[in-house]
Backbone bond lengths (Angstrom), bond angles and torsions (degrees), N, CA, C in turn:
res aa  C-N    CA-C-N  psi(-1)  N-CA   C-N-CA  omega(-1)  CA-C   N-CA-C  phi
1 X - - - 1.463 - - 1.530 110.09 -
2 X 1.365 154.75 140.18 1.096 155.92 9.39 2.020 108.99 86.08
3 X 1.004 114.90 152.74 1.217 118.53 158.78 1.581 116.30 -74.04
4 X 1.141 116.87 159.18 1.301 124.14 -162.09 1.731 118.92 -135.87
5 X 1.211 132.70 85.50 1.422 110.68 168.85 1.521 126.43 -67.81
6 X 1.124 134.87 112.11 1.271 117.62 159.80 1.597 132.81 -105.78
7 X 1.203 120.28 158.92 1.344 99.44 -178.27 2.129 98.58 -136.00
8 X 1.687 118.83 125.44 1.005 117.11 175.06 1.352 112.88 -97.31
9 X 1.097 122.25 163.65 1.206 127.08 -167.74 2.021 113.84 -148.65
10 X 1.475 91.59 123.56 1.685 111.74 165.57 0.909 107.52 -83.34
11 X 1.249 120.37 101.94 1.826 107.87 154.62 1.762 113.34 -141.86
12 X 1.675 97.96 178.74 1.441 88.63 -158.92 1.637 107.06 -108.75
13 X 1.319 108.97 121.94 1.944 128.17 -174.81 1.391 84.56 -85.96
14 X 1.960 95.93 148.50 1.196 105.81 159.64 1.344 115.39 -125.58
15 X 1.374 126.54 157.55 1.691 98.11 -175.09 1.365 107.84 -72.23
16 X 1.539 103.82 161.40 1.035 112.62 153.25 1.677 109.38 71.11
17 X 1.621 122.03 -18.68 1.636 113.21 155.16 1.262 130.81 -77.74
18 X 1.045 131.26 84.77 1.165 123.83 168.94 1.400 131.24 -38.28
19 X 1.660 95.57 -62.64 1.690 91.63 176.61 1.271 142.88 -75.20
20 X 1.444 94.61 -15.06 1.640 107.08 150.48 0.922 138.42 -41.21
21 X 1.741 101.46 -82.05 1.833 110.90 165.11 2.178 118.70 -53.40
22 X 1.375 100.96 -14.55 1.379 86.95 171.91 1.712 108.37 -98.82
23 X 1.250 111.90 0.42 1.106 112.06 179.09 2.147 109.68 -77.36
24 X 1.946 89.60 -35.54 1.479 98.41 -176.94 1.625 97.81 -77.80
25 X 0.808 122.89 -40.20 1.676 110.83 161.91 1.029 140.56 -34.78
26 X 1.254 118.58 -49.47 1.319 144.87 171.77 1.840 107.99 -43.86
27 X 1.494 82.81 -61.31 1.463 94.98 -171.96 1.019 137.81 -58.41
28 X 1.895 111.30 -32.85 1.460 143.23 148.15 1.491 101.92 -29.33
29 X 1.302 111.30 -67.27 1.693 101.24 -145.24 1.174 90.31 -89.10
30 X 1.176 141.60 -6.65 1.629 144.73 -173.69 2.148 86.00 -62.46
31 X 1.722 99.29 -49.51 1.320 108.78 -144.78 2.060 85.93 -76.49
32 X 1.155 128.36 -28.10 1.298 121.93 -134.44 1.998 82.15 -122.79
33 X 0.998 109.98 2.39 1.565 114.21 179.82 1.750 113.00 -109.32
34 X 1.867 98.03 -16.73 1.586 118.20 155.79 1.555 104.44 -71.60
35 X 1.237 130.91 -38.51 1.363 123.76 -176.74 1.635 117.44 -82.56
36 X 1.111 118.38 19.84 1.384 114.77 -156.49 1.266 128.70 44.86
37 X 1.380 121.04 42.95 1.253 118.11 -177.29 1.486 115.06 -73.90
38 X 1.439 128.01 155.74 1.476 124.64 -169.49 1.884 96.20 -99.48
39 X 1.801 104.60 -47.56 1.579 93.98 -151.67 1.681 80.61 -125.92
40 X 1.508 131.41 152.82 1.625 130.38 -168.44 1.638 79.21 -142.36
41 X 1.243 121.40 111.52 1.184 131.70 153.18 1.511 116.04 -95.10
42 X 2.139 110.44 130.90 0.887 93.35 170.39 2.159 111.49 -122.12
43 X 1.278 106.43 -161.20 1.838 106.90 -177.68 1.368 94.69 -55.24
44 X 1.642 93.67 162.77 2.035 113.13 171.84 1.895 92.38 -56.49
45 X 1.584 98.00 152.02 1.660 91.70 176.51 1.729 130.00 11.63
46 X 1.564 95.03 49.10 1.249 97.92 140.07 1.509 158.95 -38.18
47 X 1.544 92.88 -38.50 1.604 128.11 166.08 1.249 119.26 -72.71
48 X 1.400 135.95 -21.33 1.773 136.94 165.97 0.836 115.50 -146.61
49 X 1.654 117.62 34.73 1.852 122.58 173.54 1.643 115.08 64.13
50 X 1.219 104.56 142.42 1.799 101.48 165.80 1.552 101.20 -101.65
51 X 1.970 97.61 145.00 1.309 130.92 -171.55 1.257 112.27 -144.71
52 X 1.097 127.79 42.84 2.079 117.69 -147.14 1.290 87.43 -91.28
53 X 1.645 111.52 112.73 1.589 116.22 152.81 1.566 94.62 115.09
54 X 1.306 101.87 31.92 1.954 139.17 154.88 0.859 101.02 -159.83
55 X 1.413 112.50 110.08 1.374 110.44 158.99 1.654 115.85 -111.47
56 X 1.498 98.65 4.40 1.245 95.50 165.84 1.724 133.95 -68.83
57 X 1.515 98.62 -10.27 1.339 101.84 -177.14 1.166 109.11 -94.71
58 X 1.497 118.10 -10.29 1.670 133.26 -160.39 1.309 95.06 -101.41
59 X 1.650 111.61 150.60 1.543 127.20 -157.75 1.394 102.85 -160.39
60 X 1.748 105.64 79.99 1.530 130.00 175.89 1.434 100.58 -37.14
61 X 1.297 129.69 167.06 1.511 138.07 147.08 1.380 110.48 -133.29
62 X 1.335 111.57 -179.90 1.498 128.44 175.91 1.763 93.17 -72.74
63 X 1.144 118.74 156.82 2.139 138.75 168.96 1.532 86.19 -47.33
64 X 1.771 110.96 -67.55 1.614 107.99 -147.23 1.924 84.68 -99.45
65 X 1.278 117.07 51.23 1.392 96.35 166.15 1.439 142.82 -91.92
66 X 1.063 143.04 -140.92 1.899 127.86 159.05 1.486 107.70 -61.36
67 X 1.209 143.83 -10.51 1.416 133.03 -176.64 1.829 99.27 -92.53
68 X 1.125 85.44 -58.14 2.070 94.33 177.12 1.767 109.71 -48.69
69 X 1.580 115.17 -41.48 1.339 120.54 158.60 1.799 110.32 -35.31
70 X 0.946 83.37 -70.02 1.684 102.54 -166.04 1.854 116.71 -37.08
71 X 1.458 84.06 -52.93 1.340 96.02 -170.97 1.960 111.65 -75.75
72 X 1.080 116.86 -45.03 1.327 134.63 131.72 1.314 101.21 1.44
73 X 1.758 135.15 -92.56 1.177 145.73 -166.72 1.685 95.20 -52.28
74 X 1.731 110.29 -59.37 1.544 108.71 -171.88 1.380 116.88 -34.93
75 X 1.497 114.95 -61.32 1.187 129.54 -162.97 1.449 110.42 -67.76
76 X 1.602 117.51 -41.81 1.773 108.42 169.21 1.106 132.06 -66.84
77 X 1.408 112.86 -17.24 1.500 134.51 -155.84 1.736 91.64 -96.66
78 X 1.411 126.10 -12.97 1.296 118.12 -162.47 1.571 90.34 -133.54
79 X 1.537 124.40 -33.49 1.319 116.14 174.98 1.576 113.21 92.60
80 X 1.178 112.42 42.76 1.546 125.12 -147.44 1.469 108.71 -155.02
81 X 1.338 126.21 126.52 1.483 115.98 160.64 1.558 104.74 -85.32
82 X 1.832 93.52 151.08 1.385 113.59 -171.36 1.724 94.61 -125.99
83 X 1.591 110.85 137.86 1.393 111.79 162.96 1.728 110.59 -110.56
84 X 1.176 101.09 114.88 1.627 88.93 -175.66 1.421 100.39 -127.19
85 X 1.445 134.42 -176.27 1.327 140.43 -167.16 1.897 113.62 -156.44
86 X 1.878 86.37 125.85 1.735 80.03 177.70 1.776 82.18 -151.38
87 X 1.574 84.53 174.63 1.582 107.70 161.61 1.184 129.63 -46.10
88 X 1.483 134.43 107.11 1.802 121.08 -159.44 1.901 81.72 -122.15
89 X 1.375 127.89 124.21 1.150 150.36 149.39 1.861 87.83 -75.37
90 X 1.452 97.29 113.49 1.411 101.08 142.29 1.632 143.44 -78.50
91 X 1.434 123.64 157.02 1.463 114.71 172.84 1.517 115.51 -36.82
92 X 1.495 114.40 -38.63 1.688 115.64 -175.54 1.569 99.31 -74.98
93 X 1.332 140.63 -26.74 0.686 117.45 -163.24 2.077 111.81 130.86
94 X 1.309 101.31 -44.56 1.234 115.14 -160.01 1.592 102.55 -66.92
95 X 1.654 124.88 140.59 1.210 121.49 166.16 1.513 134.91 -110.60
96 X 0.799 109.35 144.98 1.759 131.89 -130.23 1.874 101.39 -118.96
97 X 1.211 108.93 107.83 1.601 94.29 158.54 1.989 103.65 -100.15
98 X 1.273 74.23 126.83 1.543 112.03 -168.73 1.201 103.43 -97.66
99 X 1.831 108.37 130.70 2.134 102.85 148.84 1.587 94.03 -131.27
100 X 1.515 110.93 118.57 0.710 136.64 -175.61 1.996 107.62 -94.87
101 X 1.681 99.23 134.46 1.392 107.83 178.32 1.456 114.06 -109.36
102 X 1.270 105.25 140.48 1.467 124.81 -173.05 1.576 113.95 -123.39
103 X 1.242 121.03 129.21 1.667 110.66 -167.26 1.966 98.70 -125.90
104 X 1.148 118.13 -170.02 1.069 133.36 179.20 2.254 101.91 -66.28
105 X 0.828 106.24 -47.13 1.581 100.68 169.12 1.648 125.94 -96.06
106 X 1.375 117.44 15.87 1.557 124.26 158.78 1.591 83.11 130.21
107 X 1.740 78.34 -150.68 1.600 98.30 -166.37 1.503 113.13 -54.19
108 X 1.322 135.05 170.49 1.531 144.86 -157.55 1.616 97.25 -133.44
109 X 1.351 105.79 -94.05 1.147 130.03 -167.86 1.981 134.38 -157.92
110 X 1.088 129.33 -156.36 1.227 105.17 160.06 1.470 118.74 172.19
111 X 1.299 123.23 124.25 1.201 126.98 -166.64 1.515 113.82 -90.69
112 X 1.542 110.70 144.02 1.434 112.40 179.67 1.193 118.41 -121.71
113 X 1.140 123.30 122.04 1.803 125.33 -161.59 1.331 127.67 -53.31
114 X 1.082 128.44 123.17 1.297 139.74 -139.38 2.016 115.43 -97.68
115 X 1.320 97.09 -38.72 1.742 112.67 -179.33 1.302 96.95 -121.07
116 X 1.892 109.21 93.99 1.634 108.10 160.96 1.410 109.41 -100.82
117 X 1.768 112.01 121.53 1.569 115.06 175.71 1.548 104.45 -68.27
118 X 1.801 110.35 179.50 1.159 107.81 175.88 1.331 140.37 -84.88
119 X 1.332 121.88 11.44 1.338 130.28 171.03 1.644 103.47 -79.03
120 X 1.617 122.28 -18.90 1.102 105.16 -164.33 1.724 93.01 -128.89
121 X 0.881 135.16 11.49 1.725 153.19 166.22 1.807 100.18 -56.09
122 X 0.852 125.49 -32.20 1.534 118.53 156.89 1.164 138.47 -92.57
123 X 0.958 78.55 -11.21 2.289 92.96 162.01 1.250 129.62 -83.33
124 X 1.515 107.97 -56.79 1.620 109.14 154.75 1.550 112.64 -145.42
125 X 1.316 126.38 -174.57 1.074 145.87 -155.72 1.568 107.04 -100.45
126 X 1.587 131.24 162.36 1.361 104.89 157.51 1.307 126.21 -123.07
127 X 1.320 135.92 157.53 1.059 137.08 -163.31 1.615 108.64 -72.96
128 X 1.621 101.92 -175.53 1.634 100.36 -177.53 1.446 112.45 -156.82
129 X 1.585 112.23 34.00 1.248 128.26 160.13 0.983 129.08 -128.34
130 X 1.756 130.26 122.84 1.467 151.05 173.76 1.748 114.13 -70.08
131 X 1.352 119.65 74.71 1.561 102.72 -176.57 0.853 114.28 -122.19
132 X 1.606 138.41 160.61 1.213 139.80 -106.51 1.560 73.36 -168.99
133 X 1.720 105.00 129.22 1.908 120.64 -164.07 1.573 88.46 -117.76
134 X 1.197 97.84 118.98 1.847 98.24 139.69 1.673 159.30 -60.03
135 X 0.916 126.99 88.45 1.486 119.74 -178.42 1.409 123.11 -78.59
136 X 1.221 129.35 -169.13 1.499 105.33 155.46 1.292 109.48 -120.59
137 X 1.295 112.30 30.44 1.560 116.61 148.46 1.417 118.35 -141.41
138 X 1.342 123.35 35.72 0.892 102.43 165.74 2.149 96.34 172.26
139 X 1.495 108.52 147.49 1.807 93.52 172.08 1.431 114.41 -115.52
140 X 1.253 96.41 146.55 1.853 93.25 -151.65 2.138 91.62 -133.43
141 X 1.040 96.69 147.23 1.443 114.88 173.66 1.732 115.46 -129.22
142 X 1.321 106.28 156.69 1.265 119.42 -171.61 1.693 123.09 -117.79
143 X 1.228 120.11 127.18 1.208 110.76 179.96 2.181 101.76 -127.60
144 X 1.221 112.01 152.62 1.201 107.36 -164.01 1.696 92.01 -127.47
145 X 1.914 103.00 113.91 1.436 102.07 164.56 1.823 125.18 66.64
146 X 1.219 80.00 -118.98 1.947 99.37 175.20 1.634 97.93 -50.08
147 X 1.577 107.63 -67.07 1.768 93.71 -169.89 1.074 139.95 -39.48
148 X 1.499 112.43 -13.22 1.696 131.66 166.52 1.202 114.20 -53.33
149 X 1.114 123.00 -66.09 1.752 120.34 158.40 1.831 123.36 -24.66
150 X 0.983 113.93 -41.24 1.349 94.78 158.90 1.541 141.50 -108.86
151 X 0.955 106.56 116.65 1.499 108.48 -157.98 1.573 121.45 -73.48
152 X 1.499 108.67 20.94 1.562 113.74 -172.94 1.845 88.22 -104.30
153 X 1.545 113.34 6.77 1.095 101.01 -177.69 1.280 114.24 -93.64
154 X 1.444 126.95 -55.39 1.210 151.61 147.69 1.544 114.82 -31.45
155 X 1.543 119.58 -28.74 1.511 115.55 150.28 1.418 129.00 -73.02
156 X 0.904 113.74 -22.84 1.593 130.14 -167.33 1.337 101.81 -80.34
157 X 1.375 127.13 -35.72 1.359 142.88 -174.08 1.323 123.60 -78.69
158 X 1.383 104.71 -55.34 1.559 107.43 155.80 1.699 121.62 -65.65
159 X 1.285 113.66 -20.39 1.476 101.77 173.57 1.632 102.08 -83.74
160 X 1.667 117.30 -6.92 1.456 97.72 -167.19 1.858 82.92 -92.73
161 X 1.175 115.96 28.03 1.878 108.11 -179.14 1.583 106.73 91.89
162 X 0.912 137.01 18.26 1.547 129.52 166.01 1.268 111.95 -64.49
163 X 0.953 125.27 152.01 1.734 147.69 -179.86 1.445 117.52 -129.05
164 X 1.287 116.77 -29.08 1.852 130.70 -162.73 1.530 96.50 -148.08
165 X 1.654 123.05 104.33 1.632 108.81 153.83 1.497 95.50 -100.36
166 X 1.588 97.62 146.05 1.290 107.14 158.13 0.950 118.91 -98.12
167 X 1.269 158.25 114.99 1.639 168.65 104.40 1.554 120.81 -6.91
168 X 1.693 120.93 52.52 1.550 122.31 175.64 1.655 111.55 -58.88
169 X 1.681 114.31 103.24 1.461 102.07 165.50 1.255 134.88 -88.13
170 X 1.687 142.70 171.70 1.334 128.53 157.81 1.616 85.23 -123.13
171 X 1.071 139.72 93.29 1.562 137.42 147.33 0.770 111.73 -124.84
172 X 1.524 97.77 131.91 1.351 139.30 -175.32 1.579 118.42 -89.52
173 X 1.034 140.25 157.75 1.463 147.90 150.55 1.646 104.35 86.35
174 X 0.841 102.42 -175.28 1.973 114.07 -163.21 1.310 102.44 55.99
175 X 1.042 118.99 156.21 1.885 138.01 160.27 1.189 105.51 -56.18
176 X 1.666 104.25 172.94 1.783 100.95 179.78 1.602 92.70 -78.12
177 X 1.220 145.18 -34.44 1.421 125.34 -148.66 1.446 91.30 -84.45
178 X 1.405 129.86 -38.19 1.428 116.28 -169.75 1.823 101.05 -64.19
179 X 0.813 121.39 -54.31 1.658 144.67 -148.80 2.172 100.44 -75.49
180 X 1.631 106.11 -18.09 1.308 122.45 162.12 1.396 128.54 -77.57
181 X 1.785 91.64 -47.30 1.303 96.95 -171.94 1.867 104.94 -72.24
182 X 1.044 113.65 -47.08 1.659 111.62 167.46 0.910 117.90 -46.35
183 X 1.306 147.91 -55.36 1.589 137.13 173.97 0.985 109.56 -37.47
184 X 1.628 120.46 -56.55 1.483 141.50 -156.37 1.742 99.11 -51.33
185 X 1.205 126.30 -34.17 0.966 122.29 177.14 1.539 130.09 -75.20
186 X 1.278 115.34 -7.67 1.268 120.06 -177.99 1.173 102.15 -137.04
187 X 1.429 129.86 -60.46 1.209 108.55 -169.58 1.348 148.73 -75.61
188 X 1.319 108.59 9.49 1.720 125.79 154.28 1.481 102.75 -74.52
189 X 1.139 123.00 -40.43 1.694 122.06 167.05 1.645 107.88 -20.99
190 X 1.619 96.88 -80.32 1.006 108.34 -175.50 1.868 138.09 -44.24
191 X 1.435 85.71 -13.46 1.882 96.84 -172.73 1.949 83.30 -105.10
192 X 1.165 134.60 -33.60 1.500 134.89 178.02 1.394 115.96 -62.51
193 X 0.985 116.68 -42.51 1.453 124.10 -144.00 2.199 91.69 -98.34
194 X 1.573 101.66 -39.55 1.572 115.16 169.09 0.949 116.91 -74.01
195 X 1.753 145.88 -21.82 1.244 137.76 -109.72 1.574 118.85 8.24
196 X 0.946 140.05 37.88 1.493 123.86 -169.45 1.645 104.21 -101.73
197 X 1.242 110.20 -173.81 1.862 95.62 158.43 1.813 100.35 -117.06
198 X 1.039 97.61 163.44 1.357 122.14 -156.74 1.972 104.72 -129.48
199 X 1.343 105.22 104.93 1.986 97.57 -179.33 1.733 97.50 -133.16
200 X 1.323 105.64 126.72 1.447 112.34 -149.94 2.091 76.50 -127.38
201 X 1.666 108.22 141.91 1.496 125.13 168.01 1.161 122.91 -158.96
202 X 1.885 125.94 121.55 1.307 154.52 -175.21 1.429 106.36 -97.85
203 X 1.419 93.86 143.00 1.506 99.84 168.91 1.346 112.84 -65.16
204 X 1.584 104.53 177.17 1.881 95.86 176.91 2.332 80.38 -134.54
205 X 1.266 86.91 172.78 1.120 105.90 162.43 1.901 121.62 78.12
206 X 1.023 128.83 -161.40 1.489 133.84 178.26 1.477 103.57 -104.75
207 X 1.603 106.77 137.30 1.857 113.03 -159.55 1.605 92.16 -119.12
208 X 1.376 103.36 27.08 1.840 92.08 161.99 1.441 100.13 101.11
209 X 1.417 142.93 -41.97 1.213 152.98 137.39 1.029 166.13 -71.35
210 X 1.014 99.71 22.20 1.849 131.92 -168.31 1.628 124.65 62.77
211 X 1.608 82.95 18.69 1.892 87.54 165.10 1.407 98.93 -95.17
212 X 1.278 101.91 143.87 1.536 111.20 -166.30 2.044 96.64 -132.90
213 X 1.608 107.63 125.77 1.653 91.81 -169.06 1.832 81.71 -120.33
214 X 0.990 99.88 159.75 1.653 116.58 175.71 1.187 117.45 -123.84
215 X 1.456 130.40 40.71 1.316 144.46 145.31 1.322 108.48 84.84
216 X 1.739 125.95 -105.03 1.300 127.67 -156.89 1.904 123.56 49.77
217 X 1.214 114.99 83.71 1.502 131.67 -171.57 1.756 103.62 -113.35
218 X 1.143 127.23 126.19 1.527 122.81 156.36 1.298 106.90 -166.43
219 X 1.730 119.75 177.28 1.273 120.69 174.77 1.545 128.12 -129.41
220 X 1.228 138.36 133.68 0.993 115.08 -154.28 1.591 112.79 -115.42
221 X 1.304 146.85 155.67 1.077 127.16 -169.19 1.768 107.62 -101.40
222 X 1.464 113.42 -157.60 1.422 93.41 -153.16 1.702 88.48 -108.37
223 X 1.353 127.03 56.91 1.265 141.31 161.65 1.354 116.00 -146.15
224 X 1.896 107.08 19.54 1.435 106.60 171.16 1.186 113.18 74.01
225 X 1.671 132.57 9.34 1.252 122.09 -169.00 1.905 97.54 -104.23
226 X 1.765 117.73 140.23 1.479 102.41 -172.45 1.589 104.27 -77.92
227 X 0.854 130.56 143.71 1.581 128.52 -166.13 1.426 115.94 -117.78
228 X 1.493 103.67 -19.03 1.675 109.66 176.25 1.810 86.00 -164.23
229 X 1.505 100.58 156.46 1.226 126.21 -163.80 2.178 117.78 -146.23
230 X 0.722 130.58 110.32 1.362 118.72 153.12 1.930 109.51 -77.03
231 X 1.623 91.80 127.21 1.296 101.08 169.97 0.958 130.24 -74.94
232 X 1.450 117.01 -36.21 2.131 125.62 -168.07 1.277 101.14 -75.69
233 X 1.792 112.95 122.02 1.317 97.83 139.56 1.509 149.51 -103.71
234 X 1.468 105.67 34.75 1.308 133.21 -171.00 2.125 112.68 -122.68
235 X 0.977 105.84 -21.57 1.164 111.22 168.02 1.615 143.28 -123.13
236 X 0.976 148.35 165.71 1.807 143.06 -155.13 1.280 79.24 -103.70
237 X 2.081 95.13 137.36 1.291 100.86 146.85 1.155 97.50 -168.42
238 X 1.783 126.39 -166.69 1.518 133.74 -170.48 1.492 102.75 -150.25
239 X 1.929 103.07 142.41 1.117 108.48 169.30 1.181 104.83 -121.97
240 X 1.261 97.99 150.90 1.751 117.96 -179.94 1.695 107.34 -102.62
241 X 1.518 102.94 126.49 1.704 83.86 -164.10 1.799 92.61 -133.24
242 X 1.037 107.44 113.16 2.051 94.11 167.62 1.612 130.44 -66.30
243 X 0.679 107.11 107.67 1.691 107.36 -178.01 1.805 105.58 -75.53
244 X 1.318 106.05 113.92 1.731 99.24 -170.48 1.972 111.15 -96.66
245 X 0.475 118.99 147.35 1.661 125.68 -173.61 1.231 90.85 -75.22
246 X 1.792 142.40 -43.62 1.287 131.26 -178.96 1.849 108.26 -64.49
247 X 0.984 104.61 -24.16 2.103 106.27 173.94 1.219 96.49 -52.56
248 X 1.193 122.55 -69.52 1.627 148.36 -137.96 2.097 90.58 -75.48
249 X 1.064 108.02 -49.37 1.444 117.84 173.48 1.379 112.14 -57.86
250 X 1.236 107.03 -56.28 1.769 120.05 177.88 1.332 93.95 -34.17
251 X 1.470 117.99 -66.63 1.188 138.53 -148.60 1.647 98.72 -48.96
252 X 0.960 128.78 -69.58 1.465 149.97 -157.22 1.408 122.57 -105.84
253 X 1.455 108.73 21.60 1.027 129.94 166.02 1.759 136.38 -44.30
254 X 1.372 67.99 -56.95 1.867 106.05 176.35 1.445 114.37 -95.07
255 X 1.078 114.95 112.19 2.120 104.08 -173.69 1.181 110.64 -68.98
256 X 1.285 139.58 -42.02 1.385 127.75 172.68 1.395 119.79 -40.49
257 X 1.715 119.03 -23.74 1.294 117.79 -173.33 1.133 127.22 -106.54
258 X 2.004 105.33 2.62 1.235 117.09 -177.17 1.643 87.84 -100.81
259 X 1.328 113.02 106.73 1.592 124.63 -173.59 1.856 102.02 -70.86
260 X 1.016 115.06 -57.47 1.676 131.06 -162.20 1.620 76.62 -40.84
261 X 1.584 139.75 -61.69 1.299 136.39 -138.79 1.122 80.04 -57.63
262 X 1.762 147.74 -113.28 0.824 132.13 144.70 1.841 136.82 70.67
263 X 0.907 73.69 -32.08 1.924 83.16 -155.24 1.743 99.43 -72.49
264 X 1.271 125.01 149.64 1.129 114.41 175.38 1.904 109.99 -127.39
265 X 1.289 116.82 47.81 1.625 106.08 171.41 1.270 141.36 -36.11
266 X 1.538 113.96 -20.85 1.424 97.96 155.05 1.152 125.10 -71.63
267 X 1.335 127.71 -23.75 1.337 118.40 166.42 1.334 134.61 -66.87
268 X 1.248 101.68 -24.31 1.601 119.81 -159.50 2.233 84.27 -87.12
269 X 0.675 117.83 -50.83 1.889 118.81 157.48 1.030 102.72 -22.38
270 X 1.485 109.99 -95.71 1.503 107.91 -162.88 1.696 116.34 -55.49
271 X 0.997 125.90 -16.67 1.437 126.39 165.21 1.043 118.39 -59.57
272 X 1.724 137.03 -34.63 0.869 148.30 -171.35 1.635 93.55 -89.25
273 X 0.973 132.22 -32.62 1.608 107.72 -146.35 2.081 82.98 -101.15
274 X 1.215 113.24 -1.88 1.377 119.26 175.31 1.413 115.57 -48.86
C-alpha cells in the first residue's frame, strides 16, 4: 500500500431522482478531485435514493446503464475513482443493490450486497461475491450497510489483501448520537481486529419520503482509532482523510497484534461442519 487520499461523503439522495443525486455527485468529486483525492466514496444507492419495501418508487437499471454512463464521464472528467450505489436489475432479471466503481479510464468493477435483512428482502436480492478492487495505491473492498454486522466479512477481505473497506450506508432513523454510539461499537472492531482502515458514509437528511437519515461519516485507522469525523447530522458534507502506510505499519508491527497472522481456518471448518 502507498499513501492513500480518500474522501467520504454525506449527502442527501432522493428517491427516485436520478439527476439530482447525480448532479450532487458530480459536484462532490468536482470538489474532492480539487483536493487530490485518489478514491470519493459515496452512500448505498446514492444514485436513486433508498426506499426498501417500495419498490414502486424504485427504478432498477441495467450495471452498464445511463447511471453507470454517467458516473463513468464523472470519474474521467475529474480523474478520480468514484464509489457510488444504485439499483442494478440484472440480465436474469434479479435486483441488485449495487456500488458500482468508476476510475479515471471508465468502469472498474462492482460489488453487490451481500446480507439483505427483511425490511429490504423484497426489494432486491443479495449477492454472493467478496471482491477485493485494485488501485494503484492501494486494495480496497466494499461492504454495504447490513454486511457490517458480520464480521467474517470484513475478515475474509483483508485475508483476500484489503487495506481500505469502504462501508457505503443508507440508514435511516435514530439521531446522530444514538446511530454513533452503535457503530462505535463494532465498527472500529472491524479496522482492529483486520488491521486495515475502515471509512464508513450515510446519507443525512429527508429522501423525498419521510425517511429522514442523520448522517454519521468517519474513518478509522487500522488500530480502530476514529481519525477523521463529519460532525453535522443535519447537513451535506465531505471528508478528506489520508490513509498513511506508516498507520497500517504501526498497526502490525508487533505480531501478537497482527491477529489475521494467527488465524486458524481449518479449524474454524471443522467446527462448523460439527
Amino acid at each position: 500500500m502507498q499513501d492513500l487520499r480518500i474522501a467520504m461523503v454525506q449527502m442527501n439522495s432522493r428517491v427516485a431522482e436520478h439527476e439530482r443525486n447525480l448532479a450532487t455527485i458530480a459536484r462532490f468529486t468536482e470538489q474532492a478531485a480539487a483536493q487530490d483525492v485518489d478514491i470519493v466514496c459515496f452512500p448505498e444507492l446514492c444514485v436513486c435514493g433508498y426506499n426498501a419495501g417500495d419498490p414502486s418508487t424504485l427504478k432498477p437499471e441495467p450495471l452498464k446503464g445511463d447511471s453507470l454512463r454517467r458516473l463513468e464521464v464523472i470519474s474521467c472528467d475529474h480523474e478520480i475513482t468514484v464509489l457510488a450505489g444504485f439499483l442494478e436489475r440484472d440480465v436474469s432479471g434479479i435486483v441488485y443493490n449495487t456500488q458500482a466503481i468508476c476510475g479515471p479510464q471508465g468502469y472498474v468493477g462492482h460489488y453487490r450486497k451481500t446480507h439483505v435483512p427483511d425490511v429490504e428482502i423484497g426489494t432486491f436480492c443479495h449477492g454472493d461475491a467478496l471482491p477485493v478492487f485494485e488501485h494503484a495505491k492501494a486494495r480496497y473492498g466494499i461492504e454495504i450497510c447490513y454486511d457490517s454486522h458480520f464480521p467474517e466479512v470484513s475478515t475474509i477481505l483483508a485475508g483476500k489483501g484489503a487495506e481500505v473497506i469502504f462501508l457505503p450506508h443508507a440508514s435511516p432513523a435514530e439521531n446522530r448520537e444514538e446511530k454513533r454510539t452503535r457503530w462505535m461499537r463494532y465498527i472500529p472492531a472491524r479496522a482492529y481486529d483486520n488491521n486495515v482502515f475502515v471509512a464508513i458514509c450515510n446519507p443525512v437528511g429527508d429522501n423525498g419520503t419521510g425517511r429522514v437519515s442523520t448522517g454519521v461519516t468517519f474513518v478509522c485507522d487500522p488500530s480502530g482509532v476514529v481519525i477523521d469525523e463529519l460532525e453535522s447530522g443535519t447537513e451535506e458534507g465531505m471528508i478528506v482523510t489520508d490513509l498513511l502506510t506508516s498507520s497500517m505499519a504501526g498497526s502490525r508491527k508487533e505480531a501478537t497484534m497482527f491477529f489475521r497472522h494467527f488465524r486458524r481456518p481449518e479449524m474454524y471448518r471443522r467446527w462448523e461442519s460439527e
